[in-house]
C-alpha positions in Angstrom: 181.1 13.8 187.5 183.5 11.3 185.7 184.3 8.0 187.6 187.4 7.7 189.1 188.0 5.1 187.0 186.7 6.7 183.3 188.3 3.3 181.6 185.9 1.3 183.6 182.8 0.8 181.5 180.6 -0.2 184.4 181.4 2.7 185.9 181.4 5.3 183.5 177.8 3.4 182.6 176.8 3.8 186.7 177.6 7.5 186.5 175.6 7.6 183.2 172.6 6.2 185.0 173.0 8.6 188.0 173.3 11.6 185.8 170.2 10.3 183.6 167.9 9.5 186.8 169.4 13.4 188.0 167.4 14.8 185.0 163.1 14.6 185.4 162.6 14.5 182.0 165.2 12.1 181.0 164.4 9.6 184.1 160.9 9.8 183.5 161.2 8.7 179.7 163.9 6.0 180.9 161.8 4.3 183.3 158.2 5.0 180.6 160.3 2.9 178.3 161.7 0.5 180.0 158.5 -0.3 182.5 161.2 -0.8 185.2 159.8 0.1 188.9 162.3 2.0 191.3 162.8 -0.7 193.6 163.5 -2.7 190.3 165.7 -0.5 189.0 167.6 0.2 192.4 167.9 -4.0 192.6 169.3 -4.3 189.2 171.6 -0.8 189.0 174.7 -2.9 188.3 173.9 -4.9 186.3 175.4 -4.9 182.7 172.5 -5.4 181.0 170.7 -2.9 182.3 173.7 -0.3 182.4 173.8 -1.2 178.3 169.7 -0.1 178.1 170.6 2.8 179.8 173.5 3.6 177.3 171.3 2.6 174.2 168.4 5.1 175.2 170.9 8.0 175.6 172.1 6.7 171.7 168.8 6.6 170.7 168.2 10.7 171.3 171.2 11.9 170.6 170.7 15.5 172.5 170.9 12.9 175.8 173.9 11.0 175.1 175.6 14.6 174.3 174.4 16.3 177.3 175.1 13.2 180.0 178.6 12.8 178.4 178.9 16.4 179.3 177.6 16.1 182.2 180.8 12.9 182.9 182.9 15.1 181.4 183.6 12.7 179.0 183.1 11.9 175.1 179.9 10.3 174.0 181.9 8.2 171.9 183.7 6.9 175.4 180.0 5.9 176.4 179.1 4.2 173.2 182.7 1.9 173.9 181.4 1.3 177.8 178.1 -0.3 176.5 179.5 -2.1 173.6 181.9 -3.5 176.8 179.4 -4.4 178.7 177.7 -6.0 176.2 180.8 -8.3 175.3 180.8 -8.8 178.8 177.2 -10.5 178.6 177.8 -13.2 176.1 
């Protein structure tokens, strides 16, 4: 489902993490790699640095970032520009 607002990058990373924690395999191996808890995760869900993880683990399997930008309805290459975003956003 794409954000109402698709030029937003912390929501278009937002619906990225809902659509990556609606997949069992894909959450699983999120939250393996990362070591975050679910009450962590739930605590920290907007924040850009964590929002940018969740965009580089989809980069870093490309058959992810594919099927959650379908999944948005939107370009992978529009989720690669949120997290480069949010990480400008950080410094």
């Amino acid at each position: 489902m794409l954000p109402s607002t698709p030029n937003d990058p912390l929501a278009l990373a937002l619906s990225a993490l809902a659509a990556t924690l609606g997949e069992q395999r894909r959450a699983q191996q999120f939250i393996e790699l990362t070591g975050i808890g679910t009450d962590e995760l739930r605590a920290r869900a907007c924040e850009p640095a964590l929002l940018s993880a969740l965009i580089r683990f989809l980069e870093a399997h490309e058959p992810d970032l594919i099927a959650v930008s379908e999944d948005l309805g939107v370009s992978p290459d529009l989720l690669v520009q949120a997290r480069r975003e949010l990480e400008e956003g950080n410094r």
